[in-house]
Backbone as a printed PyTorch tensor [residue, N CA C, xyz], in Angstrom:
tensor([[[  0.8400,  -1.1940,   0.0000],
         [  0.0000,   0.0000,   0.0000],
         [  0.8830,   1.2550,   0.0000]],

        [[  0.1130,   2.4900,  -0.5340],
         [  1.0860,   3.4770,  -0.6160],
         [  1.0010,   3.8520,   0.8190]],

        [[  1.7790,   5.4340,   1.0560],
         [  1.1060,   5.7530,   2.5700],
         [  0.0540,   6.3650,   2.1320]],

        [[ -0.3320,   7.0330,   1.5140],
         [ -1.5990,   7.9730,   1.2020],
         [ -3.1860,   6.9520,   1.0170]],

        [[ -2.8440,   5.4150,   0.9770],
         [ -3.8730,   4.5290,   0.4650],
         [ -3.8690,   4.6090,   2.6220]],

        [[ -2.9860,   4.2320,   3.1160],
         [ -2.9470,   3.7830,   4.8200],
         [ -3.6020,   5.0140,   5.5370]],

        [[ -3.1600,   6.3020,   5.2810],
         [ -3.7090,   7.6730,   5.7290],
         [ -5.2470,   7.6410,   5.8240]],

        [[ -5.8790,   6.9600,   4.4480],
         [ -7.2910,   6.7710,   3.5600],
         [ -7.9290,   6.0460,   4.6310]],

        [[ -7.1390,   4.8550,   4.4710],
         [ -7.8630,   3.6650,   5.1360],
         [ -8.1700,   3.7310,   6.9780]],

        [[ -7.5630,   4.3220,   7.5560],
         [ -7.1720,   4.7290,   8.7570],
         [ -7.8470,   6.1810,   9.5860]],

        [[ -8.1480,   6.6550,   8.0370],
         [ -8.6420,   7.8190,   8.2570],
         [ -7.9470,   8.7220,   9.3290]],

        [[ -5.9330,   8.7420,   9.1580],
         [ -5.7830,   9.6470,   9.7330],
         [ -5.2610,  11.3670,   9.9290]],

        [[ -5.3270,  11.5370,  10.9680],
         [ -5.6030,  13.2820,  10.3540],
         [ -4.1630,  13.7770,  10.7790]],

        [[ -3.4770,  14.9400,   9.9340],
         [ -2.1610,  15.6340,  10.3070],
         [ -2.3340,  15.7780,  12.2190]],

        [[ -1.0780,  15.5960,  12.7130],
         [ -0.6290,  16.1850,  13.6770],
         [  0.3600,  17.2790,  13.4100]],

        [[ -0.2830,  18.2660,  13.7350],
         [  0.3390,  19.8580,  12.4370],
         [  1.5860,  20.3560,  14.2310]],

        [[  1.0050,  20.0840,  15.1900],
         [  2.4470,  20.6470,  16.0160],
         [  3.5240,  19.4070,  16.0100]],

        [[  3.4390,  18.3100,  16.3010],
         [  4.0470,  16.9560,  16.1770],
         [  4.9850,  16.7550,  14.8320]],

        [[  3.6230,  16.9880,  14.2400],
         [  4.5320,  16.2160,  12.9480],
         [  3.6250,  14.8260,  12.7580]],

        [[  3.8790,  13.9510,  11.3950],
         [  2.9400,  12.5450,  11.0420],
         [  1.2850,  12.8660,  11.4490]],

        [[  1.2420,  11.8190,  11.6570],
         [ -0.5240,  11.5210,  11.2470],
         [ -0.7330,  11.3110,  12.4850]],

        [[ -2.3800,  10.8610,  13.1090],
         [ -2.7720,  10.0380,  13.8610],
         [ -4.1870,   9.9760,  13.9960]],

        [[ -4.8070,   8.4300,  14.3490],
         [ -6.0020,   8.5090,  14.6270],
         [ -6.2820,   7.6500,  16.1190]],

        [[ -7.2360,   8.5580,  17.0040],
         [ -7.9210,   7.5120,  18.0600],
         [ -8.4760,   6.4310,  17.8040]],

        [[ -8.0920,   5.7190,  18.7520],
         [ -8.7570,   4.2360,  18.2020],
         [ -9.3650,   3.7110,  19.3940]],

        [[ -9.1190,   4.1620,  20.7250],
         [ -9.7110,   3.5630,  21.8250],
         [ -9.2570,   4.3920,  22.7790]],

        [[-10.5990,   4.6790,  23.9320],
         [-10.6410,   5.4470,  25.0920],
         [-11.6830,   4.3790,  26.2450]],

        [[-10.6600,   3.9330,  27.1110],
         [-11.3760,   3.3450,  28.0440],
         [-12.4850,   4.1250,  28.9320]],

        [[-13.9270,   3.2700,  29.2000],
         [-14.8060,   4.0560,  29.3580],
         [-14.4830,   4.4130,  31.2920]],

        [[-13.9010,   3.4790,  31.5110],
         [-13.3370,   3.4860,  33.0870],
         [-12.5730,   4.8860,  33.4740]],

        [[-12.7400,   5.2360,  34.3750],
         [-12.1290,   6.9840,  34.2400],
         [-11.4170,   6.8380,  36.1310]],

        [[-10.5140,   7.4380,  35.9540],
         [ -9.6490,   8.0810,  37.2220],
         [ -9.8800,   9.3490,  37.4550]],

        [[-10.0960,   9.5970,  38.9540],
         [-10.0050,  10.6670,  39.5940],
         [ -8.8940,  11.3120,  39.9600]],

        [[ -8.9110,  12.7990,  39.8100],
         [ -7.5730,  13.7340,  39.7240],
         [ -7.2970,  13.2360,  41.1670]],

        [[ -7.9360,  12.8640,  42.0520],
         [ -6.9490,  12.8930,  43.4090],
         [ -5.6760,  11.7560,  43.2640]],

        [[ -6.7120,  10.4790,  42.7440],
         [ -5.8040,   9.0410,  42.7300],
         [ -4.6690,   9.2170,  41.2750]],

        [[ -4.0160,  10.3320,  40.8670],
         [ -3.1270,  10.3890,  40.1120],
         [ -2.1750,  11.8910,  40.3190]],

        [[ -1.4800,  11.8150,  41.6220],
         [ -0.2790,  12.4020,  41.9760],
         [  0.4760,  12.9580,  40.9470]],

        [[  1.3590,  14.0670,  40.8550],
         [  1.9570,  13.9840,  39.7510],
         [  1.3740,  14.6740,  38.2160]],

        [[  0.1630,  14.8090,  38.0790],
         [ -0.5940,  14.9550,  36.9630],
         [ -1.5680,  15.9980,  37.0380]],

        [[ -1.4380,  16.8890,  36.0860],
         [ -2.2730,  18.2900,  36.2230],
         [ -3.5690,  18.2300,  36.5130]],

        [[ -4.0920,  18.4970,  37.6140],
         [ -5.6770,  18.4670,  37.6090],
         [ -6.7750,  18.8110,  36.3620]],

        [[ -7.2410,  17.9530,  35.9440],
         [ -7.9920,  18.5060,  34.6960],
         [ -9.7900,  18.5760,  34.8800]],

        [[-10.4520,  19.2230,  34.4660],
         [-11.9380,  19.1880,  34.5820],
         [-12.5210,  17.7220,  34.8940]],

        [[-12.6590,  17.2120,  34.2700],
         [-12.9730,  15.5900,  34.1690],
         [-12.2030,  14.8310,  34.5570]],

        [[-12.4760,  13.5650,  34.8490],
         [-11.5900,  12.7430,  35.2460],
         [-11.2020,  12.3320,  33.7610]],

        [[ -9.8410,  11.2350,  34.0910],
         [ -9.0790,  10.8450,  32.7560],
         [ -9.5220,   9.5200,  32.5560]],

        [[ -9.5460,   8.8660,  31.3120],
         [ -9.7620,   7.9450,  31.1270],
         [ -8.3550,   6.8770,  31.7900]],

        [[ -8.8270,   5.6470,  32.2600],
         [ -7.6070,   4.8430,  32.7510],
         [ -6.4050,   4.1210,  31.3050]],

        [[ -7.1130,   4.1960,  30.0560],
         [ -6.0420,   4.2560,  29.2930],
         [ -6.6700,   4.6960,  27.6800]],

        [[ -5.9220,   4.6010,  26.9860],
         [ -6.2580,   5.2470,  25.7080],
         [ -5.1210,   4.7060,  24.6810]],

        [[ -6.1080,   4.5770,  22.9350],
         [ -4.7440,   4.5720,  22.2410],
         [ -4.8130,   5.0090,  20.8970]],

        [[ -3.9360,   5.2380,  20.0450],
         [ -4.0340,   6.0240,  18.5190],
         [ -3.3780,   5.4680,  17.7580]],

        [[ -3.5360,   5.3440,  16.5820],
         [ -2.6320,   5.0320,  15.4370],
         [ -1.5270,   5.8960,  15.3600]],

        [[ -0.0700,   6.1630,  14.9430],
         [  0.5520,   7.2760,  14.5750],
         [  1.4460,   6.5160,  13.7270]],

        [[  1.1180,   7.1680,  12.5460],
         [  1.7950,   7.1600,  11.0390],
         [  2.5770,   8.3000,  11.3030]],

        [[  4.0310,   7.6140,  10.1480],
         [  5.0300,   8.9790,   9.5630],
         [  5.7200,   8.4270,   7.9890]],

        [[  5.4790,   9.6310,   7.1960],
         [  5.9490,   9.2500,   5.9480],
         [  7.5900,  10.2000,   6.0720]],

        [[  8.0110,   9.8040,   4.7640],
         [  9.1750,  10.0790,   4.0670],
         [  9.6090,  11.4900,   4.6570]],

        [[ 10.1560,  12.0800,   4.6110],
         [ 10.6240,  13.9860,   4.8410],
         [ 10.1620,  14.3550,   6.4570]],

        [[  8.9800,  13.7100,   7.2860],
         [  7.8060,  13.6070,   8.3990],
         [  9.1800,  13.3670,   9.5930]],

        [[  9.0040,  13.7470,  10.6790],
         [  9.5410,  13.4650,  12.3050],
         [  8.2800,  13.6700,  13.4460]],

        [[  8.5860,  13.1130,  14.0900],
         [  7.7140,  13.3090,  15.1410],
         [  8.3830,  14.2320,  16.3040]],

        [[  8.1050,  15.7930,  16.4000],
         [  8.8460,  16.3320,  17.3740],
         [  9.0360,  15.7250,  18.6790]],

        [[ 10.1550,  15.8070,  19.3770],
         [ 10.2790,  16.0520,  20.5450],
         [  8.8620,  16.5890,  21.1630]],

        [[  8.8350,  15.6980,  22.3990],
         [  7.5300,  15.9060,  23.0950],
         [  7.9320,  14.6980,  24.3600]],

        [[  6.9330,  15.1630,  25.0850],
         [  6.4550,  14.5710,  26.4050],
         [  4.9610,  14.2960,  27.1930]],

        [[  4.4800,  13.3450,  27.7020],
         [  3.4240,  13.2320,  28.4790],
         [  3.4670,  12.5440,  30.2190]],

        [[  2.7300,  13.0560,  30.5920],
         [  3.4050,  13.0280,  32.1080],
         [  3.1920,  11.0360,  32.6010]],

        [[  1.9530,  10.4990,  31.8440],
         [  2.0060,   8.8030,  31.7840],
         [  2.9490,   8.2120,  31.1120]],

        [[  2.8160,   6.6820,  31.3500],
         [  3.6960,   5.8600,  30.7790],
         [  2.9650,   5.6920,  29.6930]],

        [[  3.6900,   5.5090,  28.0540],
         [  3.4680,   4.9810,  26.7370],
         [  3.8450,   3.5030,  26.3520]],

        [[  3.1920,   3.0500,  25.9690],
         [  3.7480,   1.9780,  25.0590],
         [  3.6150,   1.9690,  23.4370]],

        [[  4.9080,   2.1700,  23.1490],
         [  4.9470,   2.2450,  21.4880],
         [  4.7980,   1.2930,  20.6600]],

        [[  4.1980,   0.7020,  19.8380],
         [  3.9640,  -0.3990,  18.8280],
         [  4.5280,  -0.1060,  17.5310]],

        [[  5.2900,  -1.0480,  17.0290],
         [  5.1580,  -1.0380,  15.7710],
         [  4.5250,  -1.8760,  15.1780]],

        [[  3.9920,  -1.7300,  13.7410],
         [  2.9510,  -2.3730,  12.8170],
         [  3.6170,  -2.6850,  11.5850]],

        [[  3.7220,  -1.3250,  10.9630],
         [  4.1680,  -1.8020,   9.1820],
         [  5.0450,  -0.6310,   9.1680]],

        [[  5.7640,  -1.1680,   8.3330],
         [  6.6570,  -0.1690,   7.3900],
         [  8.2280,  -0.2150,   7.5690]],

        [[  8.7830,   0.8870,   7.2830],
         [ 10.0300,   0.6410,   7.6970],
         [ 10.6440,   1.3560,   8.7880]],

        [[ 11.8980,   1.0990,   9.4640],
         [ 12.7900,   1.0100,  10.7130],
         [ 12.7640,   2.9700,  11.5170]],

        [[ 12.7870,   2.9530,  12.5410],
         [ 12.6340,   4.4830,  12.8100],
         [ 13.4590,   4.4700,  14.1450]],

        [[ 14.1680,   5.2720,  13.7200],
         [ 14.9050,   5.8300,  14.7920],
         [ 14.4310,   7.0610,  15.7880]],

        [[ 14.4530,   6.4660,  17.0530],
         [ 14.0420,   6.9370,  18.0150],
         [ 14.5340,   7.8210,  19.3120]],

        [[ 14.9150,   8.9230,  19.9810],
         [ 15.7440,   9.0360,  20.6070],
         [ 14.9270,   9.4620,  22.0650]],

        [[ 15.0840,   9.1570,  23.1950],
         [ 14.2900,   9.2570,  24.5760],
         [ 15.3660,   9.8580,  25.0470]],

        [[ 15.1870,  10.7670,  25.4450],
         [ 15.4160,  11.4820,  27.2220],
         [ 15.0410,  11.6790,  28.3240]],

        [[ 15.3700,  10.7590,  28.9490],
         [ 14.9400,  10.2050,  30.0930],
         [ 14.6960,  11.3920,  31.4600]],

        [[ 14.0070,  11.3830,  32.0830],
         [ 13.9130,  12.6330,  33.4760],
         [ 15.0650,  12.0510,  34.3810]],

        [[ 15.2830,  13.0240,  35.4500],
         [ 16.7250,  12.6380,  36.1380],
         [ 15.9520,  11.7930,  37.7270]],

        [[ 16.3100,  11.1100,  37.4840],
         [ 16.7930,   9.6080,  38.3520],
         [ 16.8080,   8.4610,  37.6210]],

        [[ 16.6870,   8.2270,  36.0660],
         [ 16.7960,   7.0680,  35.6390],
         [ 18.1360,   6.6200,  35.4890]],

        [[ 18.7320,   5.0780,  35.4370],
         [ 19.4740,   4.8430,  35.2210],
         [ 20.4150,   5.6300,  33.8370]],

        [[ 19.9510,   5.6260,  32.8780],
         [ 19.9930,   6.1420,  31.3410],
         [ 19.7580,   7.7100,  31.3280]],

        [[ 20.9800,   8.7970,  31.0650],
         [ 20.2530,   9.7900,  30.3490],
         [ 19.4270,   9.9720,  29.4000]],

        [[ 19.9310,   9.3460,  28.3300],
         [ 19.6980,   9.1980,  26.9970],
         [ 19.3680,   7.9060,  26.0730]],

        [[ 18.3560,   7.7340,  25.2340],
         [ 18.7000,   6.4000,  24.4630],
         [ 18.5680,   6.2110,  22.8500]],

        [[ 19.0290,   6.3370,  21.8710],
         [ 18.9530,   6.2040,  20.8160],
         [ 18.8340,   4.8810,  20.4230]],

        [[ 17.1860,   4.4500,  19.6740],
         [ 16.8620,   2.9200,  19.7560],
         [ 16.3060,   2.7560,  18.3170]],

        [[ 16.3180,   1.4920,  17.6270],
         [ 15.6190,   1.9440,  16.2250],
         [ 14.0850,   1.1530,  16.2790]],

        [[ 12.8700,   1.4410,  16.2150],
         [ 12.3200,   0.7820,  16.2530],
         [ 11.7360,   0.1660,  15.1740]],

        [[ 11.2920,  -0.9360,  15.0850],
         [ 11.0630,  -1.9250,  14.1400],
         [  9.9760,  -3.0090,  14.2770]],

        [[  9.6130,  -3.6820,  13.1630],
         [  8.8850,  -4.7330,  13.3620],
         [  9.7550,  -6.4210,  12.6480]],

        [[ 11.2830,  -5.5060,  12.5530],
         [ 11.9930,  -6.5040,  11.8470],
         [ 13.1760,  -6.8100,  13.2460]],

        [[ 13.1620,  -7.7370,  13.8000],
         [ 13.6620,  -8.3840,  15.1580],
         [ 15.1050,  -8.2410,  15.0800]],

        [[ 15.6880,  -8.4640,  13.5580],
         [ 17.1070,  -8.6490,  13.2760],
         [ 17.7030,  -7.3230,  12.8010]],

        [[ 17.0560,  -6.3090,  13.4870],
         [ 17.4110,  -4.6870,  13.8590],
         [ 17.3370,  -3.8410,  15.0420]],

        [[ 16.2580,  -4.5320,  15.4850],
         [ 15.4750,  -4.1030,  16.7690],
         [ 15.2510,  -5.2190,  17.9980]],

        [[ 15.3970,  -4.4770,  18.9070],
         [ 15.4000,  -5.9220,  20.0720],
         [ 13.7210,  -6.1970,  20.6080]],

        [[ 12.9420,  -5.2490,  19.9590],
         [ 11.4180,  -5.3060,  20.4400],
         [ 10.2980,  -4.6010,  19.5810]],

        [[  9.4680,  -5.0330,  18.8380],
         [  8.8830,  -4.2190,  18.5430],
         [  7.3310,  -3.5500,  19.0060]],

        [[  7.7130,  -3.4540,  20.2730],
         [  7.0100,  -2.5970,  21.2770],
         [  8.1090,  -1.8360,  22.1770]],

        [[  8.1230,  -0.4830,  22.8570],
         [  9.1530,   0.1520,  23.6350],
         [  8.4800,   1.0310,  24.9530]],

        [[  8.6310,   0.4620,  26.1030],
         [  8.1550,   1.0440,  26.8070],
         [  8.6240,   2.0470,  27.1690]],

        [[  8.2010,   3.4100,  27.4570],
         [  8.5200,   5.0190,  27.2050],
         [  7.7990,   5.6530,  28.6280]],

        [[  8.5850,   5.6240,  29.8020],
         [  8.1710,   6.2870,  30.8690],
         [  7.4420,   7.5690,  30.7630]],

        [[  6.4860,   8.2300,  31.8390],
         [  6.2790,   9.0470,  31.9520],
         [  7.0970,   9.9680,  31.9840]],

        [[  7.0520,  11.3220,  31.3420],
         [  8.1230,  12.3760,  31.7450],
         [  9.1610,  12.0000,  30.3470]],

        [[  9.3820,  11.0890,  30.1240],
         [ 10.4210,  11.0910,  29.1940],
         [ 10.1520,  11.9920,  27.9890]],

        [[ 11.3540,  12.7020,  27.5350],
         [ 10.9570,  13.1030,  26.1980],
         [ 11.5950,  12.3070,  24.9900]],

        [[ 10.3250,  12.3590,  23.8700],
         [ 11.2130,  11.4080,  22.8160],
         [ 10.6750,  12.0420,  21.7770]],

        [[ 11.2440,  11.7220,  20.4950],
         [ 11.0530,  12.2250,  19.6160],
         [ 11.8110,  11.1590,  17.9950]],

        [[ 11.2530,  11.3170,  17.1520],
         [ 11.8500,   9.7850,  16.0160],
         [ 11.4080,  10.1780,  14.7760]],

        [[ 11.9020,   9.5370,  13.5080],
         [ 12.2630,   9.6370,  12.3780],
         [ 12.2590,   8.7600,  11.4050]],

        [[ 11.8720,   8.4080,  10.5760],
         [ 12.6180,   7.2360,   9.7210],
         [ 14.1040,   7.0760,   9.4870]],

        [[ 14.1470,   5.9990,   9.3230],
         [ 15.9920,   5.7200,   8.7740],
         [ 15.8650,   6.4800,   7.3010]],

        [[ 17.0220,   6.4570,   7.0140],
         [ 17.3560,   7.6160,   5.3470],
         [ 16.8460,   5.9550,   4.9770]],

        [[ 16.1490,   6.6970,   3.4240],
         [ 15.3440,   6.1990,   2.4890],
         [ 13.8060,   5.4030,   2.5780]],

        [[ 13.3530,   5.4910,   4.1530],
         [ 12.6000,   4.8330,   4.5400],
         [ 11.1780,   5.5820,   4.0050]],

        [[ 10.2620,   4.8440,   3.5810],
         [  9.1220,   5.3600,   3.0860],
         [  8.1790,   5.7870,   3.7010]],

        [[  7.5970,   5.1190,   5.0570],
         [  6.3020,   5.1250,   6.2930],
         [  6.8060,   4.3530,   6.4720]],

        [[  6.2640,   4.4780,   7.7900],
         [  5.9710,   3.8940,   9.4280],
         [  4.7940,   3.8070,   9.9100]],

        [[  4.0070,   2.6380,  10.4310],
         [  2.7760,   2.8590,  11.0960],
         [  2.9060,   1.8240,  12.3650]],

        [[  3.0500,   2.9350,  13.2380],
         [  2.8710,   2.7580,  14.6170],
         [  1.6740,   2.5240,  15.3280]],

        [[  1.6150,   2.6520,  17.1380],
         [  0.5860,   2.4680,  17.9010],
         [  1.1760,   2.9340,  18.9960]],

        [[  0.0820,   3.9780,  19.7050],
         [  0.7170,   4.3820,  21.2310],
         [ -0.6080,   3.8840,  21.8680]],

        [[ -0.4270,   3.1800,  23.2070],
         [ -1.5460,   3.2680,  24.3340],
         [ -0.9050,   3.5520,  25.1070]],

        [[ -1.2890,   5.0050,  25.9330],
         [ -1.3360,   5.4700,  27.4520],
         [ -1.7790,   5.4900,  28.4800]],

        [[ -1.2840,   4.8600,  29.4440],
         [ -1.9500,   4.8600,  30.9830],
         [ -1.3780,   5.9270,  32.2100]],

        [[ -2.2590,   6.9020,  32.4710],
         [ -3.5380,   6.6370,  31.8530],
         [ -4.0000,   7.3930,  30.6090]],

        [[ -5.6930,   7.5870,  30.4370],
         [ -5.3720,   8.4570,  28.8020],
         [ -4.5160,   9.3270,  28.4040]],

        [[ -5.1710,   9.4700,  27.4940],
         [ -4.2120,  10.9610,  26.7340],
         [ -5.0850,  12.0880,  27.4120]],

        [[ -4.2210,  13.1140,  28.1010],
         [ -5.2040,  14.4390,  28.0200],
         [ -4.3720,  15.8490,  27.4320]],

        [[ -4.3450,  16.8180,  26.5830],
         [ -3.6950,  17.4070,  26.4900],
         [ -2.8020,  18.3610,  27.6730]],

        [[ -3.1520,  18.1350,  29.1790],
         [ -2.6790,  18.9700,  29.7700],
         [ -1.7290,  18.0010,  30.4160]],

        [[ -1.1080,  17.0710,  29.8730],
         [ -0.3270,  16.1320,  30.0560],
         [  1.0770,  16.2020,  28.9210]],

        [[  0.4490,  17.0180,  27.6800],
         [  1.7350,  16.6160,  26.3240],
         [  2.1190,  17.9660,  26.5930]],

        [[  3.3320,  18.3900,  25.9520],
         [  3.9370,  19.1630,  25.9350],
         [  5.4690,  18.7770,  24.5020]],

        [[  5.2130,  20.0030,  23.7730],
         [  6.4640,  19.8860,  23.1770],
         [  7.8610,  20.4220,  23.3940]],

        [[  9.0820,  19.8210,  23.2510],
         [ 10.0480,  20.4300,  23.2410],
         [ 10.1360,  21.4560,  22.6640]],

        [[ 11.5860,  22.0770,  23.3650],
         [ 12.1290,  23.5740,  22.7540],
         [ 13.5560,  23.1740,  22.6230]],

        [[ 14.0300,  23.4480,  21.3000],
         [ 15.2800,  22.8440,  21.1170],
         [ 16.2670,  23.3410,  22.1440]],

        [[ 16.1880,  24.9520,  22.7410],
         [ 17.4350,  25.2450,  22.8040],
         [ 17.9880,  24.6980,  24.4650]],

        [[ 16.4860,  24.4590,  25.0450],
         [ 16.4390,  24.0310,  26.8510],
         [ 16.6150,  22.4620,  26.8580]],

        [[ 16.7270,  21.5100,  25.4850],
         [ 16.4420,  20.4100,  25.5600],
         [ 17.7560,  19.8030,  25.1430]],

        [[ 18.7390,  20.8290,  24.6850],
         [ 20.0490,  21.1030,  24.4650],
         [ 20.7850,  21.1680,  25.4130]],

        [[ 20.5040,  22.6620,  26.3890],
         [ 20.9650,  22.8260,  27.5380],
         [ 20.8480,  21.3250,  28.4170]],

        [[ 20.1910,  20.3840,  28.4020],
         [ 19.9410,  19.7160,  29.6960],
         [ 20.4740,  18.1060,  29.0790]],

        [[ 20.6490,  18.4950,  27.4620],
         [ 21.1430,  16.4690,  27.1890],
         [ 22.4580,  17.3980,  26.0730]],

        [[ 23.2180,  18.0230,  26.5030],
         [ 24.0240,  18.2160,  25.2910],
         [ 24.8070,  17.2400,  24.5290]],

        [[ 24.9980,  16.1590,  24.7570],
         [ 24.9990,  15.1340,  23.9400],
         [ 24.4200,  14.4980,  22.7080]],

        [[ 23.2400,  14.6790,  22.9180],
         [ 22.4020,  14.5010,  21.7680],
         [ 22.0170,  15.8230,  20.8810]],

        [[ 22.8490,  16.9660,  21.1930],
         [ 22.6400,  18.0420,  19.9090],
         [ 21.8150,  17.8470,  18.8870]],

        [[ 22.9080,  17.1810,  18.0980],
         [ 22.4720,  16.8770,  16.9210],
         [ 21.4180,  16.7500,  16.5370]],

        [[ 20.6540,  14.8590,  17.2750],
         [ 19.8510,  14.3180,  17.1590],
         [ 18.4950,  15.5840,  18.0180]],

        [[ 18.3850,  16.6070,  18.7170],
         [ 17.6930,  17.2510,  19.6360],
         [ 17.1560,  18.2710,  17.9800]],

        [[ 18.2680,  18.3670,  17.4290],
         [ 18.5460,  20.0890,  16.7670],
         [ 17.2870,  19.3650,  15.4970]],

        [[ 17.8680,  17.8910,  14.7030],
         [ 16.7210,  17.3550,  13.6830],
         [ 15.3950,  16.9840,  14.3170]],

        [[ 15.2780,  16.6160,  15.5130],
         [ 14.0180,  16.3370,  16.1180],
         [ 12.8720,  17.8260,  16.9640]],

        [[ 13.5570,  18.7010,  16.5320],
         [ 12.6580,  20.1170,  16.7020],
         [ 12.4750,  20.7620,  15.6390]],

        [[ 10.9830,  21.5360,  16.1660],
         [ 11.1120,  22.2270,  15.2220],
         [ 11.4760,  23.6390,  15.3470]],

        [[ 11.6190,  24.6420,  14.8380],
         [ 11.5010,  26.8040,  15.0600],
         [ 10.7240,  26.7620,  15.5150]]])
């Protein structure tokens, strides 16, 4: 399939601050109360206890640098290999991790990646790679007062190691 036939079929819509595509696909009807989740911006409603979306990326496409204050689990599905880079919040073992993710085993050690709360990550295709079609579920949901995008120049200041990889994974 092309990506534009998967976009079709999937029906999914630009993520215009992010970057790639995405569509909801499931919101648990079970909901948490702001008290029983420490840590997490009080929001009007309670949050759903988990949630999840499709997220496609084609050719030229990155997924900015970003963060959500739950734990993610990333899926891969179809396409080809994407390089991924996490920055971890400070007490993890790991500052940093540059991982490729895949659905091809004899590249990748998993093709699911569990992605702490707080972490920031941000990913790409490998050069020449066409699409990617992924899967995130979050526990608990998604709420926007949970995501947040990076700013290259503070995300610099705090992993200067990963420059590089910080400087292609933002945007102006």
């Amino acid at each position: 399939m092309t990506p534009q036939e998967i976009i079709d079929l999937l029906h999914l819509k630009p993520n215009p601050e992010e970057g790639g595509y995405y569509a909801d696909t499931y919101t648990a009807a079970i909901k948490i109360p702001n008290r029983d989740l420490p840590g997490f911006a009080p929001t009007r409603e309670e949050r759903a206890i988990c949630s999840a979306i499709y997220y496609f990326l084609e050719q030229n496409d990155f997924s900015a640098m970003h963060k959500v204050t739950g734990d993610m689990l990333y899926h891969f599905y179809n396409g080809d290999p994407v390089e991924m880079l996490l920055l971890y919040p400070e007490g993890f073992a790991k500052k940093s991790e540059t991982c490729i993710f895949s659905g091809d085993l004899r590249i990748c050690n998993n093709p699911m990646k569990l992605i702490p709360g707080g972490t920031w990550l941000g990913s790409r295709l490998l050069p020449k790679g066409s699409y990617a079609l992924m899967g995130v579920t979050m526990s608990p949901g998604f709420n926007p007062a949970d995501y947040t995008i990076g700013n290259r120049q503070e995300l610099i200041r705090q992993y200067p190691e990963q420059a590089q990889l910080i400087t292609a994974l933002t945007r102006d």
